[in-house]
DSSP file (Angstrom, degrees, kcal/mol; ACC not computed):
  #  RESIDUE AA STRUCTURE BP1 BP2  ACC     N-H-->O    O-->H-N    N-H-->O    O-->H-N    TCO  KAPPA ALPHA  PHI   PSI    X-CA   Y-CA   Z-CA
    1    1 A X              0   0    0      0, 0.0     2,-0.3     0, 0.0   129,-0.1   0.000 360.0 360.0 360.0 125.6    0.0    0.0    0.0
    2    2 A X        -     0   0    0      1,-0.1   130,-0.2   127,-0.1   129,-0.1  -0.471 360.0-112.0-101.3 177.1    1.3    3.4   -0.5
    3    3 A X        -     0   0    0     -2,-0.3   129,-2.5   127,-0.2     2,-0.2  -0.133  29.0-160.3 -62.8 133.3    2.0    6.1    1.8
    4    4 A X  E     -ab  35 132A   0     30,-1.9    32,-1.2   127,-0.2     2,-0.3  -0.695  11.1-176.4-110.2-178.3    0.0    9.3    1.8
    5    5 A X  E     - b   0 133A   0    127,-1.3   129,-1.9    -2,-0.2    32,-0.2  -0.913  32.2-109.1-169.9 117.6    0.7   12.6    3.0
    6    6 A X  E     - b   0 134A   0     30,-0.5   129,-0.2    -2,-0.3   130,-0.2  -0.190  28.2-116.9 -62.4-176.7   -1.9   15.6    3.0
    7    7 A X  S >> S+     0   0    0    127,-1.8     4,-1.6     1,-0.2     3,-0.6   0.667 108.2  68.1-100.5 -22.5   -1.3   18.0    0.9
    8    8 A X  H 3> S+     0   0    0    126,-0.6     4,-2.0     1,-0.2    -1,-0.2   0.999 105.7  37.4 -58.5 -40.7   -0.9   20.5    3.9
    9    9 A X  H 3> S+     0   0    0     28,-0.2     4,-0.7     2,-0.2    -1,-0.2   0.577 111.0  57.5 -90.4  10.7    2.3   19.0    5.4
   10   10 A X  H <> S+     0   0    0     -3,-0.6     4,-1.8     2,-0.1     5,-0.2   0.877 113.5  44.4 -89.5 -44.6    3.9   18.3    1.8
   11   11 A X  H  X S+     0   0    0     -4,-1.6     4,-1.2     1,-0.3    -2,-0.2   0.733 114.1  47.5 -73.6 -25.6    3.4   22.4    1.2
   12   12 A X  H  X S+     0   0    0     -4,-2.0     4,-2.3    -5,-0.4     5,-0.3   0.964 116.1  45.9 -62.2 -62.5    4.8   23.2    5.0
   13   13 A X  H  X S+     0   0    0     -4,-0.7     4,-4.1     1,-0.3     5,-0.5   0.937 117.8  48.1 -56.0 -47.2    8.1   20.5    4.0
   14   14 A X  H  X>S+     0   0    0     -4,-1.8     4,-3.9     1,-0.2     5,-0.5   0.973 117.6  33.6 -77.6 -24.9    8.3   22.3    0.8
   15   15 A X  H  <5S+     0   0    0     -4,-1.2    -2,-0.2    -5,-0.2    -1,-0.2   0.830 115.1  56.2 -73.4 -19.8    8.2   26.0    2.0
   16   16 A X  H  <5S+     0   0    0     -4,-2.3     4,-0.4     2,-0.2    -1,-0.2   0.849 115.8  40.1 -73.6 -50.9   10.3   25.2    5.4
   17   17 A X  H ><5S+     0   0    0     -4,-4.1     3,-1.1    -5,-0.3     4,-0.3   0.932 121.3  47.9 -83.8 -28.8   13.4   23.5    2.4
   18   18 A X  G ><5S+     0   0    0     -4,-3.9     3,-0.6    -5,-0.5    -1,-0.2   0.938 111.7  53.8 -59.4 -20.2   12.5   27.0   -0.2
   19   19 A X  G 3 <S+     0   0    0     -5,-0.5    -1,-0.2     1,-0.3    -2,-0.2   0.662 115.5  34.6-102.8  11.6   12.8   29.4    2.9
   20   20 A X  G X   +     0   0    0     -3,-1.1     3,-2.3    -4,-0.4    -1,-0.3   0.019  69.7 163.7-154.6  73.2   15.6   28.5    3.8
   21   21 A X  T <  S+     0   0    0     -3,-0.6    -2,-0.1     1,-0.3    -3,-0.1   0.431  74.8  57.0 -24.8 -46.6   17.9   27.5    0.7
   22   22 A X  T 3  S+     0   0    0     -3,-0.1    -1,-0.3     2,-0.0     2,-0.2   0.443 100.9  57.0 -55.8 -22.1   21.2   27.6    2.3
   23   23 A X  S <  S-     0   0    0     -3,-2.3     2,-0.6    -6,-0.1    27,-0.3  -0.763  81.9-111.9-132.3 156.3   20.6   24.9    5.2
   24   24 A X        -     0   0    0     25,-2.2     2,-0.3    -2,-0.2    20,-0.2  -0.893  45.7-164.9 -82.4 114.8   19.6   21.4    5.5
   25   25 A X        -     0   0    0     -2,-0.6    55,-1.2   -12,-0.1     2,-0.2  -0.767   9.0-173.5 -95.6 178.8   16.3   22.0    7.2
   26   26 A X  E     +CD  42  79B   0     16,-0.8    16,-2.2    -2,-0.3    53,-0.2  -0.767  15.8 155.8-145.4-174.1   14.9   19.3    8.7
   27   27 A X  E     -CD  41  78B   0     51,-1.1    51,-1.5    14,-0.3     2,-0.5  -0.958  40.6 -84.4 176.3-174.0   11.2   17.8   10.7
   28   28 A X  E     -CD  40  77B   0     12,-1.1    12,-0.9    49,-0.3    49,-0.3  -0.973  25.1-133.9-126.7 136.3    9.3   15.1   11.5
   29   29 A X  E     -CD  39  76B   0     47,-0.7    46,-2.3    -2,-0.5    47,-1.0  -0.468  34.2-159.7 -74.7 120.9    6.6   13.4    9.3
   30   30 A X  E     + D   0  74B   0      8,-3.3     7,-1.7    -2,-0.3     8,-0.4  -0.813  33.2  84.3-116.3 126.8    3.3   12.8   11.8
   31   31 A X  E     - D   0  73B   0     42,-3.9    42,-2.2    -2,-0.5     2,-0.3  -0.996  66.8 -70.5 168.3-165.9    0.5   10.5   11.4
   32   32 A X  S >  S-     0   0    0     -2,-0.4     3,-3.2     3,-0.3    40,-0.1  -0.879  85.8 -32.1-117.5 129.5   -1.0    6.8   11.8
   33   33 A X  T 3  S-     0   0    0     -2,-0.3    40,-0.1     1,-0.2    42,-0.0   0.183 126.5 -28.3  51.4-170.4    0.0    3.5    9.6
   34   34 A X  T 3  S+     0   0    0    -31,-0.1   -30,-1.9    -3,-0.1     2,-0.9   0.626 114.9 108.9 -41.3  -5.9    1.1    4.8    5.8
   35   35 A X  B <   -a    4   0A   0     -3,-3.2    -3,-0.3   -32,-0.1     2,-0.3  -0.592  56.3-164.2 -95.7 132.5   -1.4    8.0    6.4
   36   36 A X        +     0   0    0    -32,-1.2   -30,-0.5    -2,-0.9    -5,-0.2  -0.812  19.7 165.8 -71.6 150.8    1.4   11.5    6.9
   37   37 A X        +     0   0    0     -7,-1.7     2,-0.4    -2,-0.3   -28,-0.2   0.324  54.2  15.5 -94.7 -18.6   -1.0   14.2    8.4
   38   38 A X        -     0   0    0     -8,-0.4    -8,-3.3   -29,-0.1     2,-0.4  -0.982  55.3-150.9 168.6 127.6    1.3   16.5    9.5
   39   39 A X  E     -C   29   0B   0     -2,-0.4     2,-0.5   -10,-0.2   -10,-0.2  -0.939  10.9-165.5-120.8 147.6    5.0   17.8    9.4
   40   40 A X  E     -C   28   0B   0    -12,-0.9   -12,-1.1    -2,-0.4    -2,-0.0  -0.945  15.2-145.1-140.5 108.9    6.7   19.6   12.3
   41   41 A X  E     +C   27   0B   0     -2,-0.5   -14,-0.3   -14,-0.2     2,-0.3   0.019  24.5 179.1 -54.5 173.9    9.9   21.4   11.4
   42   42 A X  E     -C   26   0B   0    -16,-2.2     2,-0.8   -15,-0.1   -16,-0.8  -0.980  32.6 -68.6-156.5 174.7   12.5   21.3   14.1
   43   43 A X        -     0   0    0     -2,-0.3    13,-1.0   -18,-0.1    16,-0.1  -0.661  28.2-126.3-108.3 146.9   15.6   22.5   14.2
   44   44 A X  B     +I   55   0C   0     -2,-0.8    11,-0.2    11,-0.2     5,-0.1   0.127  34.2 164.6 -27.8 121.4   18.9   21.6   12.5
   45   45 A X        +     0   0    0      9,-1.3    -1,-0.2     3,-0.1    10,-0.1   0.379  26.0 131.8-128.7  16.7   21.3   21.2   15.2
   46   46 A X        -     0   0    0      8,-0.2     3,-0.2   -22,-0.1   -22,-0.1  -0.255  69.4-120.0 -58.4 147.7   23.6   19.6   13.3
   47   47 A X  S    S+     0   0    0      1,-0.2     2,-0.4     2,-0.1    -1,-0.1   0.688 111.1  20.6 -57.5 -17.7   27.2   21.0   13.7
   48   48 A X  S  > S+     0   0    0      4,-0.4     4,-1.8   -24,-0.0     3,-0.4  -0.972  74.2 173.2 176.6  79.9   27.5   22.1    9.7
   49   49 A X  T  4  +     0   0    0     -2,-0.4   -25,-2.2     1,-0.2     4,-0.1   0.088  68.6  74.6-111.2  36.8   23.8   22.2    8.9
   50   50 A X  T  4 S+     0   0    0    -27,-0.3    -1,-0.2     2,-0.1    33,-0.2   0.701 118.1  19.1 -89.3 -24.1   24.7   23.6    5.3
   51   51 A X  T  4 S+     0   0    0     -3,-0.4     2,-0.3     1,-0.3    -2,-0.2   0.690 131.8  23.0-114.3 -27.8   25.7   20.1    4.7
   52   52 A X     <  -     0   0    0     -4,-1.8    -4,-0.4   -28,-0.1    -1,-0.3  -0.934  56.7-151.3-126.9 115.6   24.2   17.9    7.1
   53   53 A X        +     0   0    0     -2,-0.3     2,-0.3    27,-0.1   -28,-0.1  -0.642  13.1 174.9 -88.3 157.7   21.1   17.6    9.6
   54   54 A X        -     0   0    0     -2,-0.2    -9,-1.3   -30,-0.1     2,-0.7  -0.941  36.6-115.6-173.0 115.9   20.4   16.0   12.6
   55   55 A X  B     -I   44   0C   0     -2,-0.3   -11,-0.2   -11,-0.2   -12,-0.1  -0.554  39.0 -92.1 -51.4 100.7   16.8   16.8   14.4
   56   56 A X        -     0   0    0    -13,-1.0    -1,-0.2    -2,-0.7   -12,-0.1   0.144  30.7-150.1  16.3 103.4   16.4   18.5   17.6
   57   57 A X  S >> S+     0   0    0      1,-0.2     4,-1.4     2,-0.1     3,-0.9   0.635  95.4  54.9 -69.6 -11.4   16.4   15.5   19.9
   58   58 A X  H 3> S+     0   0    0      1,-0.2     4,-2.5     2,-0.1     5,-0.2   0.908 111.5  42.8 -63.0 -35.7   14.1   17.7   22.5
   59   59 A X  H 34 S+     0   0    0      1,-0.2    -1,-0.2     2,-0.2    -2,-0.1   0.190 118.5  44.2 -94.0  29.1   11.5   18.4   19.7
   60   60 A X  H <4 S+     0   0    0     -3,-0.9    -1,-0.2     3,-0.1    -2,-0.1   0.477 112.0  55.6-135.4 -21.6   11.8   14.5   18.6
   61   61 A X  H >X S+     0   0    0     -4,-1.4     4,-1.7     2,-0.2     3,-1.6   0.892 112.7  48.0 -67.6 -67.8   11.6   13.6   22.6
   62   62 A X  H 3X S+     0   0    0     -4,-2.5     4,-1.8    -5,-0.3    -1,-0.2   0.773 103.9  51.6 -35.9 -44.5    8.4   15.6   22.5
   63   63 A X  H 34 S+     0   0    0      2,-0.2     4,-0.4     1,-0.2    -1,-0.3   0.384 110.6  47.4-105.5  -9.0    6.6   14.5   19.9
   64   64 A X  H <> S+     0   0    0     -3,-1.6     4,-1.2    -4,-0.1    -2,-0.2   0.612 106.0  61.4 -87.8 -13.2    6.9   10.9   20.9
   65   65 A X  H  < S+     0   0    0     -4,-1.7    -2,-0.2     2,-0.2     4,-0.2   0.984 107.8  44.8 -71.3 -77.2    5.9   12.0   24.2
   66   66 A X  T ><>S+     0   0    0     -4,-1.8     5,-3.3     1,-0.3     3,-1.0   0.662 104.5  61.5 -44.7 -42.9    2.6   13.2   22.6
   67   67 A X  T 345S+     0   0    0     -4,-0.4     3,-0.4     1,-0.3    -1,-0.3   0.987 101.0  50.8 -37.7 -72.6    2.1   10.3   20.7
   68   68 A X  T 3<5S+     0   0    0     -4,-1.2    -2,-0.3     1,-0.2    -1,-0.3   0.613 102.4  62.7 -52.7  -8.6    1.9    8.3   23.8
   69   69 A X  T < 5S-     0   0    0     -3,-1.0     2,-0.6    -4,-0.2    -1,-0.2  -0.608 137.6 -80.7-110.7  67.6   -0.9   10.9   25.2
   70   70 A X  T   5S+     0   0    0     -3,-0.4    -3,-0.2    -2,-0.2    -2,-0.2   0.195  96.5 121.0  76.9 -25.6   -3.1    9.8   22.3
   71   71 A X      < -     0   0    0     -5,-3.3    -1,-0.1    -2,-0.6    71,-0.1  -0.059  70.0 -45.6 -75.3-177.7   -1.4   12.3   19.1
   72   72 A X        -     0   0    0     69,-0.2     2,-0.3     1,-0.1   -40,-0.1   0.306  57.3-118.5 -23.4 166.1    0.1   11.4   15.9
   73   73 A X  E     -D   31   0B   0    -42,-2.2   -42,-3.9   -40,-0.1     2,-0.9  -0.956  26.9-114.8-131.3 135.1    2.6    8.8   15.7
   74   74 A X  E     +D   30   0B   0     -2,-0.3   -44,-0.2   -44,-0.2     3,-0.1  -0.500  43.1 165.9 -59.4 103.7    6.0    9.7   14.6
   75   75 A X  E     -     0   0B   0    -46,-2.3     2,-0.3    -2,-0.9    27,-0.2   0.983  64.6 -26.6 -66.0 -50.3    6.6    7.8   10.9
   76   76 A X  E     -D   29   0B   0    -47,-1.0   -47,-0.7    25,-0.2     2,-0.3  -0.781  54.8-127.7-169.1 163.5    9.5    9.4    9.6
   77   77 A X  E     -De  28 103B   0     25,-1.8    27,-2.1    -2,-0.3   -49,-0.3  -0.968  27.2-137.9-141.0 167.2   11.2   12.8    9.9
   78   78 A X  E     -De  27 104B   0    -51,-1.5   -51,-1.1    -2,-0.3     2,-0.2  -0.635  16.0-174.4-110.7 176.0   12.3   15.0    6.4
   79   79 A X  E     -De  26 105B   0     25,-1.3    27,-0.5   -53,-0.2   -53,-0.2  -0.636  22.5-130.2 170.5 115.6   15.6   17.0    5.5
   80   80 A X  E     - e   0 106B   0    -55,-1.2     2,-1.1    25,-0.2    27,-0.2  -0.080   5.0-137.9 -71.9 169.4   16.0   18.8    2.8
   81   81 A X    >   -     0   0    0     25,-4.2     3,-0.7     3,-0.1   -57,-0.1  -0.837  22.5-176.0-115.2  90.1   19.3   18.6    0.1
   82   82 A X  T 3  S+     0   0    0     -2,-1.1    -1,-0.1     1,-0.3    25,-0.1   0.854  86.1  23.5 -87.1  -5.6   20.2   22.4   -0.8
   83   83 A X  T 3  S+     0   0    0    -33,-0.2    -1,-0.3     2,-0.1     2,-0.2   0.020 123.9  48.2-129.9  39.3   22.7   21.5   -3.0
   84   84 A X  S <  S-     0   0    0     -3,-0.7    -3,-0.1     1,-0.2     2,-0.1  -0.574  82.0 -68.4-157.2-174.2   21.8   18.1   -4.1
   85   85 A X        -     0   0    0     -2,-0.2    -1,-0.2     2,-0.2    -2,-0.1  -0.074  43.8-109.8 -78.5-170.7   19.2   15.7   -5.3
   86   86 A X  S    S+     0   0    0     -2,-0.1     2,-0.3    25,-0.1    19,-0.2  -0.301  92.2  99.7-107.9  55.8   16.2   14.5   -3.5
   87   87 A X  S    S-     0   0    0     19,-0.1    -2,-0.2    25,-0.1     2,-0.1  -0.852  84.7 -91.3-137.6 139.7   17.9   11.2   -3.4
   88   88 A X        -     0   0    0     -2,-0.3     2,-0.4     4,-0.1    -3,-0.0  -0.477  43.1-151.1 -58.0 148.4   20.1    9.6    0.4
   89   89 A X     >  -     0   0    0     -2,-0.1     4,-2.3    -4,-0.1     5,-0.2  -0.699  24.4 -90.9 -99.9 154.1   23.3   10.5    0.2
   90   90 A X  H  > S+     0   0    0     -2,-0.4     4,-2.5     2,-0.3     5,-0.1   0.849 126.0  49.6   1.7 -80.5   25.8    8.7    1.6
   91   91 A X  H >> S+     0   0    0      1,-0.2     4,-2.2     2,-0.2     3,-0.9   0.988 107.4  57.1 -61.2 -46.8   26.1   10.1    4.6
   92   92 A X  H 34 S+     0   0    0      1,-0.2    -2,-0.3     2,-0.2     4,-0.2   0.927 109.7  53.6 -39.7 -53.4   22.1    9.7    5.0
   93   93 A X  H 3< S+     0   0    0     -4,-2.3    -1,-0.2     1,-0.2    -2,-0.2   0.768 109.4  43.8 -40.5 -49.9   23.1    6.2    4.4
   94   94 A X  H << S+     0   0    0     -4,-2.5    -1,-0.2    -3,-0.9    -2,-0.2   0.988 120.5  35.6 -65.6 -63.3   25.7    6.1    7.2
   95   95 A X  S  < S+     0   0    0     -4,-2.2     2,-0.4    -3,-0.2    -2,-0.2   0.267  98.8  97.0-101.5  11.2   23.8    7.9   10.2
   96   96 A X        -     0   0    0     -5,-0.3     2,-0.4    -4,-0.2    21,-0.0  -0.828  64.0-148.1-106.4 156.1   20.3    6.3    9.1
   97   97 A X        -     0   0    0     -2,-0.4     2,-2.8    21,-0.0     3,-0.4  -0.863  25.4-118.3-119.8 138.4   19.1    2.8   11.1
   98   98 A X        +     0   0    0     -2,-0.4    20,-0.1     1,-0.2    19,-0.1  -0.548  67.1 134.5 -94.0 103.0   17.2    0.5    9.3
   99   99 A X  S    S-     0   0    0     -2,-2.8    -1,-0.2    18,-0.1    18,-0.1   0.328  76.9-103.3-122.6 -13.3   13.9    0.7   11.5
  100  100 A X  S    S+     0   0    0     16,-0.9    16,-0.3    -3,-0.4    -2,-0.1  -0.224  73.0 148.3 104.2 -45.1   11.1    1.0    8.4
  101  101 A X        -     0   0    0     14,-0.2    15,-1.1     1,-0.1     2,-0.4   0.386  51.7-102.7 -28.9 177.4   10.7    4.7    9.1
  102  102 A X  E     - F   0 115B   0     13,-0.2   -25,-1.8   -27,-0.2     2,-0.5  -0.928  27.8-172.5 -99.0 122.2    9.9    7.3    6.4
  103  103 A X  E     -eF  77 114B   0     11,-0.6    11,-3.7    -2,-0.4     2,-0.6  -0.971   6.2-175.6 -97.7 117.4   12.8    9.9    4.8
  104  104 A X  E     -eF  78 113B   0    -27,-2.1   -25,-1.3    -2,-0.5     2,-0.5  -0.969  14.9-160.2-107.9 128.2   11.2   12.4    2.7
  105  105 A X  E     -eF  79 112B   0      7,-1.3     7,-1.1    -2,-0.6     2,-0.4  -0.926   7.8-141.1-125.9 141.8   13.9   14.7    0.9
  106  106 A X  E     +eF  80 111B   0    -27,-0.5   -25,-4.2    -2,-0.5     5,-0.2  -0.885  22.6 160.1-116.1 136.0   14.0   17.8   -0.5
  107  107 A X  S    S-     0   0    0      3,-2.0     3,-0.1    -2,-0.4     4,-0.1  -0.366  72.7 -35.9-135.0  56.1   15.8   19.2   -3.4
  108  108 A X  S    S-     0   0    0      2,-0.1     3,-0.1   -23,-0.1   -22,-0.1   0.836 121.0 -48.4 115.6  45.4   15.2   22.0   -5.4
  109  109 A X  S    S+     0   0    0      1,-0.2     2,-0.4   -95,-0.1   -95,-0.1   0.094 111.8 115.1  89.9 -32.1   11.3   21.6   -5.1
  110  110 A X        -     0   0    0     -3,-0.1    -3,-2.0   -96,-0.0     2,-0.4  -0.672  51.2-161.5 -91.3 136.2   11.3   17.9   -6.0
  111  111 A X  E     +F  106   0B   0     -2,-0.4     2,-0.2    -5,-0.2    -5,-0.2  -0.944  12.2 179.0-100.3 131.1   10.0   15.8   -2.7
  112  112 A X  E     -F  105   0B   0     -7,-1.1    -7,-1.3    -2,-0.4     2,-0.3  -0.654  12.2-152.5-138.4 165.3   11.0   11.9   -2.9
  113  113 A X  E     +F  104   0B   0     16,-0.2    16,-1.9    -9,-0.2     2,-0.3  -0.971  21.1 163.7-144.0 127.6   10.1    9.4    0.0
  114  114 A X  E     -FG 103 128B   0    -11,-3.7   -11,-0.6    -2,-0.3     2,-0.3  -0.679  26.3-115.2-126.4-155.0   11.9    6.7    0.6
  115  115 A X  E     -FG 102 127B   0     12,-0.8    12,-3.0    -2,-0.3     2,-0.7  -0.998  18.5-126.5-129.4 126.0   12.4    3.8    3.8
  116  116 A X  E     + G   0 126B   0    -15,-1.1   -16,-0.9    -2,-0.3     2,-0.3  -0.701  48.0 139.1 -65.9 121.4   14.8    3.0    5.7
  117  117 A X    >   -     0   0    0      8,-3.2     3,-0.9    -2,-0.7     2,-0.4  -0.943  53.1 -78.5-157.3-160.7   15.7   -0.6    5.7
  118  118 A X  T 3  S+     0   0    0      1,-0.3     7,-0.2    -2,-0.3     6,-0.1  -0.578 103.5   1.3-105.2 143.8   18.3   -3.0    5.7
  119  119 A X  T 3  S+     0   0    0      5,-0.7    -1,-0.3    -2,-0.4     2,-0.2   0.986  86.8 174.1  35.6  65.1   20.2   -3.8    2.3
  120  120 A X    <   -     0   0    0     -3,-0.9     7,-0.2     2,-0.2     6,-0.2  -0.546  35.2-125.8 -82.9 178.5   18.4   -1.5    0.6
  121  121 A X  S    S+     0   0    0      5,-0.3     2,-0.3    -2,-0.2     6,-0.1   0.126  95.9  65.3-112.1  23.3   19.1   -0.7   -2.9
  122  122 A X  B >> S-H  126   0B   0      4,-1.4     4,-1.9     6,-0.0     3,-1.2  -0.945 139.3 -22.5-136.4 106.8   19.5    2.8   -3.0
  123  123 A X  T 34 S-     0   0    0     -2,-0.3    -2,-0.1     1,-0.2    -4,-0.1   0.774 113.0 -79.7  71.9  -1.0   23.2    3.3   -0.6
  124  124 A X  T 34 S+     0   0    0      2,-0.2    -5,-0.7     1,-0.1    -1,-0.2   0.851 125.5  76.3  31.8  37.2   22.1   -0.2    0.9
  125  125 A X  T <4 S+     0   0    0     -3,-1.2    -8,-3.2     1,-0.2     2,-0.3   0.687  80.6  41.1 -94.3 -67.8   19.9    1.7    2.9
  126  126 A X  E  <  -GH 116 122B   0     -4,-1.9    -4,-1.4   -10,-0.2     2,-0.3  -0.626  48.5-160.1-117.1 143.2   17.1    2.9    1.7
  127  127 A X  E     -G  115   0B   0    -12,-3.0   -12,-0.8    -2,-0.3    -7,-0.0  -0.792  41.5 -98.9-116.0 164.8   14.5    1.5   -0.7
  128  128 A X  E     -G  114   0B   0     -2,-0.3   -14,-0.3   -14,-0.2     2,-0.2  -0.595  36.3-148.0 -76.6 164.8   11.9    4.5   -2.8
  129  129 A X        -     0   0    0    -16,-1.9   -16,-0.2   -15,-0.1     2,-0.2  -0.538   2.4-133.9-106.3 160.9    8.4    5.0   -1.4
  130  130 A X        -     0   0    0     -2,-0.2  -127,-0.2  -129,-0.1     2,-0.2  -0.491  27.0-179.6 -81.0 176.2    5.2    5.9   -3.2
  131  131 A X        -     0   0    0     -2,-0.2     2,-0.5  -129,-0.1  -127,-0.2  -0.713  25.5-151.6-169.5 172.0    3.0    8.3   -2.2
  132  132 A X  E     -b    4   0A   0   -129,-2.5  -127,-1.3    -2,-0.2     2,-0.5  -0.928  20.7-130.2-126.9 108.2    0.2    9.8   -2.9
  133  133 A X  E     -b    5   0A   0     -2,-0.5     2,-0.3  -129,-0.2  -127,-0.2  -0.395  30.6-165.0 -65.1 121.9   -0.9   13.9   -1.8
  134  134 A X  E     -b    6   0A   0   -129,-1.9  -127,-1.8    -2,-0.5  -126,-0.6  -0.812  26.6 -94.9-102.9 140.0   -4.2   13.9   -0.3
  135  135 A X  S    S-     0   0    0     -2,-0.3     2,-0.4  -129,-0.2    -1,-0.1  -0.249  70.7 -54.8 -73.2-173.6   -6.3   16.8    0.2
  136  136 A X        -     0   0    0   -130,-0.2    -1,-0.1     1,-0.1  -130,-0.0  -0.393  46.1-116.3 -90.7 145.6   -6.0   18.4    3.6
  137  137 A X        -     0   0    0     -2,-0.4     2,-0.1    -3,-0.2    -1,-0.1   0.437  31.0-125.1 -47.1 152.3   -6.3   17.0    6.7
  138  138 A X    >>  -     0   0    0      1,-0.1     3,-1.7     0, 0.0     4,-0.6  -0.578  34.0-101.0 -99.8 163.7   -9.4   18.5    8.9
  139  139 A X  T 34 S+     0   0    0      1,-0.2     3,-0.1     2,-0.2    -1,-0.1   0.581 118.4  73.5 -63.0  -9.8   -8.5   19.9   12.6
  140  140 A X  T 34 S+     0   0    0      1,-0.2    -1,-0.2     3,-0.0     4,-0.1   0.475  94.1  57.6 -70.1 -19.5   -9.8   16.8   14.2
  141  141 A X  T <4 S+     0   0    0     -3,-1.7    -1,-0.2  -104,-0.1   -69,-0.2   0.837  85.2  89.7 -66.2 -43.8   -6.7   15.3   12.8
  142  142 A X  S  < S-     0   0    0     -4,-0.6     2,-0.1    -3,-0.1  -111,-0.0  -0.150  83.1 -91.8 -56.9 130.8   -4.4   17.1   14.3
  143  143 A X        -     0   0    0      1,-0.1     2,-0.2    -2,-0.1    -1,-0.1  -0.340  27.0-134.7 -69.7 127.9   -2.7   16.5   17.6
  144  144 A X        -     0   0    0    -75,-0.1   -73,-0.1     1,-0.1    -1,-0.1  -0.347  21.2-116.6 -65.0 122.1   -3.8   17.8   20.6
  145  145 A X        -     0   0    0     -2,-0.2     2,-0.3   -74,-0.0    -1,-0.1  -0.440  40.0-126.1 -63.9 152.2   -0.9   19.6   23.4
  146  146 A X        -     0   0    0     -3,-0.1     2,-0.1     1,-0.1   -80,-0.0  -0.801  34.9 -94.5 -87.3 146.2   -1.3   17.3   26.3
  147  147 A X              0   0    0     -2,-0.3    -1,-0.1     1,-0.2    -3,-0.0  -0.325 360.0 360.0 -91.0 165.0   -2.1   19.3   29.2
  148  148 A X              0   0    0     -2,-0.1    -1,-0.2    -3,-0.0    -2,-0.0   0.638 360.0 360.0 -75.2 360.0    0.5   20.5   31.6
């Protein structure tokens, strides 16, 4: 089956890698089974995030947190390529664990999805995704703050 993704959080992933051209930004892809509902940038903390990213581990801490009080379920996180394809690189190759998740990457507009898994065939990481844009998700989707 393939993955969907409303069409709200593919147009957040792409305006989050246009607005800022220079940097790997990066987020995490939110939703249930194959369905994306919702992307939540975070930020780059990588040391060299012109070349590399690496997620906030508070805001990735958080958002699994939320999961577990009923929200979205973390799938997958994205990171854009600002000088690249939308394709893993290498290094994605290196620092990704082959757990099933979803990488969506961005390049120059273009959004690709792939999976992490183990002797894949793209970097003998990652294998391609489908997906499909769906229109967008209603507020009843959306995840709730847990209360303090």
């Amino acid at each position: 089956m393939d993955v969907t993704i409303s069409s709200s959080a593919l147009s957040a992933i792409l305006a989050d890698a246009a607005g800022s051209p220079m940097v790997e930004v990066c987020g995490l892809l939110l939703g249930d089974g194959q369905a994306i509902r919702l992307a939540r940038a975070c930020r780059n903390v990588a040391a060299d995030p012109a070349r590399r990213f690496e997620v906030d581990p508070a805001a990735l801490l958080a958002a699994h947190r939320l999961a577990r009080s009923g929200g979205e379920r973390v799938l997958g996180h994205y990171h854009s390529h600002p000088s690249g394809r939308a394709v893993p690189s290498p290094r994605d190759a290196a620092d990704g664990v082959p757990d099933g998740s979803l990488w969506l990457i961005v390049a120059d507009g273009d959004a690709r999805m792939w999976r992490a898994v183990a002797e894949g065939p793209i970097e003998g990481r990652f294998a391609p995704v489908a997906f499909t844009t769906l229109p967008c998700a209603d507020s009843s989707s959306r995840p709730e703050e847990p209360d303090s």
